[in-house]
C-alpha positions as CSV (number, residue, x, y, z in Angstrom):
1,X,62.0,-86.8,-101.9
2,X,62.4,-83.4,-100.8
3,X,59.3,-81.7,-99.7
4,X,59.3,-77.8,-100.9
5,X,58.4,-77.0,-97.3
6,X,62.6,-78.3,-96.6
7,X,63.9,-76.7,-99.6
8,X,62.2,-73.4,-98.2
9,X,63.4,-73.9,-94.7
10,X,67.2,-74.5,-96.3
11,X,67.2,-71.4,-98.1
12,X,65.9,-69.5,-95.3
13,X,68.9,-71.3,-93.4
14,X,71.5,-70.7,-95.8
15,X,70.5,-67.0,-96.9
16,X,69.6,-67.7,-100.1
17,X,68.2,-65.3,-102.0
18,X,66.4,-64.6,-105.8
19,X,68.8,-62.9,-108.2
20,X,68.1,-60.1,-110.5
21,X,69.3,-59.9,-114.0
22,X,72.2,-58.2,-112.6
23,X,73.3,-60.9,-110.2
24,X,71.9,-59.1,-107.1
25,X,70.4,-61.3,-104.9
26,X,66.9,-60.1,-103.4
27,X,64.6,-61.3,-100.4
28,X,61.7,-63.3,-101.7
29,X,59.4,-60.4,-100.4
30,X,61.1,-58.0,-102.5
31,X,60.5,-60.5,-105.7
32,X,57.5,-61.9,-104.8
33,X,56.1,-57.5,-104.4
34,X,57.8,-57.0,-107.8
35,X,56.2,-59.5,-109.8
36,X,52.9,-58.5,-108.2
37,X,53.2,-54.6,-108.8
38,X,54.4,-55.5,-112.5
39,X,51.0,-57.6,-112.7
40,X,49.0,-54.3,-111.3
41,X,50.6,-52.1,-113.7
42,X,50.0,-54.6,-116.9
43,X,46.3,-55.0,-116.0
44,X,45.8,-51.3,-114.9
45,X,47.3,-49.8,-118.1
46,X,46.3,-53.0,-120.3
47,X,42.4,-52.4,-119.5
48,X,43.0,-48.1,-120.5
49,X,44.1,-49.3,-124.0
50,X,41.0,-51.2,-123.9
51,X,38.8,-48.5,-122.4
52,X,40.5,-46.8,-125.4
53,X,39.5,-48.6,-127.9
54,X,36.0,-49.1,-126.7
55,X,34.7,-45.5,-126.9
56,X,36.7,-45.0,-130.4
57,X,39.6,-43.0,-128.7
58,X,42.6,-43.5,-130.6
59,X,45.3,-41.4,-127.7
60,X,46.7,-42.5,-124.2
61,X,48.0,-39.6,-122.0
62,X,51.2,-40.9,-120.4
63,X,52.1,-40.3,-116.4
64,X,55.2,-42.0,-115.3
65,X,58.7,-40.9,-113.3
66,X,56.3,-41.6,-110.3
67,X,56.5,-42.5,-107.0
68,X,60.6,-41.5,-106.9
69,X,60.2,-43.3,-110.2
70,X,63.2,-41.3,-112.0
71,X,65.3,-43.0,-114.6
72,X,65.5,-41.2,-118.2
73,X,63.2,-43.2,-119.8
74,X,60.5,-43.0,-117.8
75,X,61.4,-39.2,-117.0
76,X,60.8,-38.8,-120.9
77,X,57.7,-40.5,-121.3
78,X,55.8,-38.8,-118.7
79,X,52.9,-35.7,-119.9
80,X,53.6,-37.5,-123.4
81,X,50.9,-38.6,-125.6
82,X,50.4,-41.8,-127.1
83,X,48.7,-44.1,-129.7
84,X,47.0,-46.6,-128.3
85,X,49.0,-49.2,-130.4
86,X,51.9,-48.2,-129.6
87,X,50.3,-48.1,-125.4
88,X,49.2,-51.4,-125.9
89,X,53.3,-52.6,-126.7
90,X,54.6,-50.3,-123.6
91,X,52.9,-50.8,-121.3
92,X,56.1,-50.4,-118.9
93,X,59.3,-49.6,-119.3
94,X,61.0,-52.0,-116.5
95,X,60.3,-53.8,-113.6
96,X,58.6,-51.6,-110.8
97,X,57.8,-48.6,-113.4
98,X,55.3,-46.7,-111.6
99,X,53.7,-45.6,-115.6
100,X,49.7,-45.0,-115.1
101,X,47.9,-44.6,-118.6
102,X,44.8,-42.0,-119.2
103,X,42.5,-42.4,-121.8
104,X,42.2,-38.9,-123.8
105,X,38.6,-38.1,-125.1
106,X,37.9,-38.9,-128.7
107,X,37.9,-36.1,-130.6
108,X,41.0,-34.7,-128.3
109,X,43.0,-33.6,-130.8
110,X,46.8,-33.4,-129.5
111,X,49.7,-34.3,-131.5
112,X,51.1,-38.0,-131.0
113,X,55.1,-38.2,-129.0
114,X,54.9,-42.0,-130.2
115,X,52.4,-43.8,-132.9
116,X,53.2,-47.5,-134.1
């Protein structure tokens, strides 16, 4: 029975690495800091749809492209305004998005970029 502690010390040995979804291959660290960053920006913005919802605000202020952050996407999103449903079902665009949700006041009355 192989112990995990082997199978770690073999792919250290051979250079194995974790492979992305476009066949790179990526040092542990590097996926291990992903999946943790993805989990801090899920909880972060996650808990400002709830914050939301809790004081009967119904619009999330959007700040992304940060942090050298840069593809379209995210370069569109950013100083847009958001309902909080459709917040609460993008909460990131990809893996490492640097996106950061504010809560607008209640009562703020800007027009909605996105409502679902």
């Amino acid at each position: 029975m192989t112990r995990f502690s082997d199978y770690l010390a073999d792919m250290q040995e051979r250079g194995s690495k974790f492979l992305d979804r476009l066949g790179r291959g990526r040092r542990a660290s590097a996926h291990v800091r992903t999946i943790l960053g993805d989990s801090v920006v899920d909880t972060y913005n996650q808990a400002q749809v709830l914050r939301a919802r809790g004081t009967g605000a119904t619009a999330i202020l959007v700040h992304d492209a940060l942090l050298g952050d840069t593809d379209e996407p995210c370069e569109t999103a950013n100083g847009q305004t958001w309902s909080t449903a459709y917040a609460q079902t993008h909460l990131k665009q990809h893996p490492n998005c640097t996106r950061e949700f504010t809560v607008l006041r209640h009562g703020d009355e800007r027009e909605l970029d996105r409502v679902e």
